[in-house]
C-alpha positions in Angstrom: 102.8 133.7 130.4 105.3 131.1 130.4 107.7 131.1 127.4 108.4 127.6 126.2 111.8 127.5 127.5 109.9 127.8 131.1 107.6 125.1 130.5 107.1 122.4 132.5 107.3 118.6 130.6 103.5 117.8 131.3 102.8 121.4 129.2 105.4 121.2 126.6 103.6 117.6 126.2 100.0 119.2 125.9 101.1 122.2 123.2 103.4 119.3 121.3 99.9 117.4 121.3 97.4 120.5 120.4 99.8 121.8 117.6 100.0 118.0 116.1 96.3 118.0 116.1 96.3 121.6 114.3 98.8 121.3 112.0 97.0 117.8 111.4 93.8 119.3 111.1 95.1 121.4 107.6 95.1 118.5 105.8 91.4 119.0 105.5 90.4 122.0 102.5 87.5 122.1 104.1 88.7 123.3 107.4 90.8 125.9 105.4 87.9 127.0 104.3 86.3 127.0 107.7 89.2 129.1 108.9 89.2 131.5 105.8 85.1 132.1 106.2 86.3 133.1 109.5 88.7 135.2 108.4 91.8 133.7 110.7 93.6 134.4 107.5 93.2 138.4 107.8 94.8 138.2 111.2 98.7 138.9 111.0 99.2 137.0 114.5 97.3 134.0 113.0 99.9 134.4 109.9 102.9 134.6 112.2 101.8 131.2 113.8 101.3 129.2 110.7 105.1 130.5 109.5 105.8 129.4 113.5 104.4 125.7 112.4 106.8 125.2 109.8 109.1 123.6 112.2 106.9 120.5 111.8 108.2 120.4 108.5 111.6 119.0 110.1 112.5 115.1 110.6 112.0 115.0 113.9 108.7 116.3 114.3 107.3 115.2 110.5 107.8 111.2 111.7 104.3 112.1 113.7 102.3 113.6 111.3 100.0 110.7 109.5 98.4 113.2 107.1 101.2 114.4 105.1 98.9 116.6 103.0 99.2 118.8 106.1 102.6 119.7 105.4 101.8 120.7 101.8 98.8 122.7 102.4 100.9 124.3 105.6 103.5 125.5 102.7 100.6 126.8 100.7 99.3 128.6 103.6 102.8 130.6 103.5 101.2 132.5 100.3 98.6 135.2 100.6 96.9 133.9 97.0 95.9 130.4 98.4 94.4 132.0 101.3 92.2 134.2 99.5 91.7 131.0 97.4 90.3 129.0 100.1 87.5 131.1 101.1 84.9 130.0 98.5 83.3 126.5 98.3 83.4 126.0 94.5 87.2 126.4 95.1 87.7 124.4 98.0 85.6 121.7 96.2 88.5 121.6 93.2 90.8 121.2 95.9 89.1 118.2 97.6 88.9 116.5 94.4 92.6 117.4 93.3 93.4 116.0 97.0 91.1 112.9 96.4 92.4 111.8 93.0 95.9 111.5 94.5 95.0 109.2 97.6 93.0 106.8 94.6 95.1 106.8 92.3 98.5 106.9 93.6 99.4 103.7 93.6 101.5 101.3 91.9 101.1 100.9 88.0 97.5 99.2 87.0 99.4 95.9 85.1 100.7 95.0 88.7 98.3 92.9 90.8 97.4 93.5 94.2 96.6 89.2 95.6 94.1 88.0 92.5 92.7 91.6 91.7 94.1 94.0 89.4 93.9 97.5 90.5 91.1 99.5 89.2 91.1 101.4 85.8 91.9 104.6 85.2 88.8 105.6 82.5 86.8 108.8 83.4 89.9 110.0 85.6 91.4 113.4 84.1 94.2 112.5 81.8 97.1 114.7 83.3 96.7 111.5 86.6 98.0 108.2 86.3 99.1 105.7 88.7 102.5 107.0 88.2 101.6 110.8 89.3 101.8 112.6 92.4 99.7 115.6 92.3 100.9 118.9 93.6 99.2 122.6 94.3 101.2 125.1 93.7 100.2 128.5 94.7 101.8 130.2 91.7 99.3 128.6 89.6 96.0 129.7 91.0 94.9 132.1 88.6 95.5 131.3 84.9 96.7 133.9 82.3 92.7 134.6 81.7 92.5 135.9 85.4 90.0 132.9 85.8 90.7 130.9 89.2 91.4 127.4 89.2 93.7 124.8 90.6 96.1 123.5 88.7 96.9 119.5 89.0 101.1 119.1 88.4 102.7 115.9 87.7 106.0 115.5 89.4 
C-alpha cells in the first residue's frame, strides 16, 4: 500500500474527496449513532482515524467543509463519553434537537427585520436559546451530578 507521500495527484484527489465526504457526513447524530450501533467506536483503528481527521480542523482544509457542525461533533468524537453517548436513540434525539434549535434560531436579534417580515418568535423555545446564543455540546457535561444522561445546551 501506497503511503500518501507516494500517491499519485488523481488519488490524493479521490481520498481528499472521500474524507471530505466522511468527515462531512458527522455532522449528522444520526449517523453517529449508525456508526456507534455498529460499534466502529469499539475499534481502536477506527479511533486512531478520527484523531487522524482532526487535520480538517485547520484553515486550509476547514474553507471546504459546509457543515461546520462536523468539526464540533469530530472534537466530541475525541472523548470516549460521547461515544458511548451516541449509541442510544433517545440520546441521539436530544442531540438532533440541541443541533436543530441552533440552525432556527441563530440568527440575528428578533426586533431586526428581515425585507417586510420580522423574524419569528421565540415562545415555546427552551429559555437557555435566544437569537443571540450559539449552542455548544460539551462532552464534560453528559452525565449530570444525579448520574442521569443528558445533553447539556451552553450559551457562549
Amino acid at each position: 500500500m501506497s503511503t500518501p507521500l507516494e500517491l499519485s495527484d488523481d488519488e490524493q484527489h479521490r481520498r481528499f474527496r472521500i474524507e471530505l465526504e466522511f468527515v462531512q457526513c458527522l455532522a449528522n447524530p444520526w449517523y453517529l449513532n449508525y456508526l456507534a450501533q455498529q460499534q466502529y467506536f469499539q475499534d481502536p483503528a477506527f479511533i486512531n482515524y478520527l484523531k487522524y481527521l482532526q487535520y480538517w480542523k485547520s484553515p486550509e482544509y476547514a474553507k471546504y467543509i459546509v457543515y461546520p457542525h462536523a468539526l464540533h461533533f469530530l472534537d466530541l468524537l475525541q472523548h470516549a463519553q460521547f461515544r458511548e453517548h451516541v449509541i442510544t436513540a433517545e440520546r441521539t434525539q436530544d442531540i438532533h434537537k440541541t443541533q436543530y434549535y441552533h440552525w432556527m434560531y441563530y440568527r440575528k436579534p428578533a426586533t431586526e427585520t428581515q425585507g417586510d417580515q420580522s423574524l419569528p418568535s421565540l415562545e415555546g423555545v427552551p429559555s437557555s436559546l435566544d437569537n443571540n446564543t450559539e449552542l455548544h455540546l460539551e462532552a464534560s457535561e453528559f452525565v449530570n451530578n444525579n448520574g442521569n444522561d443528558q445533553i447539556s445546551m451552553q450559551s457562549q
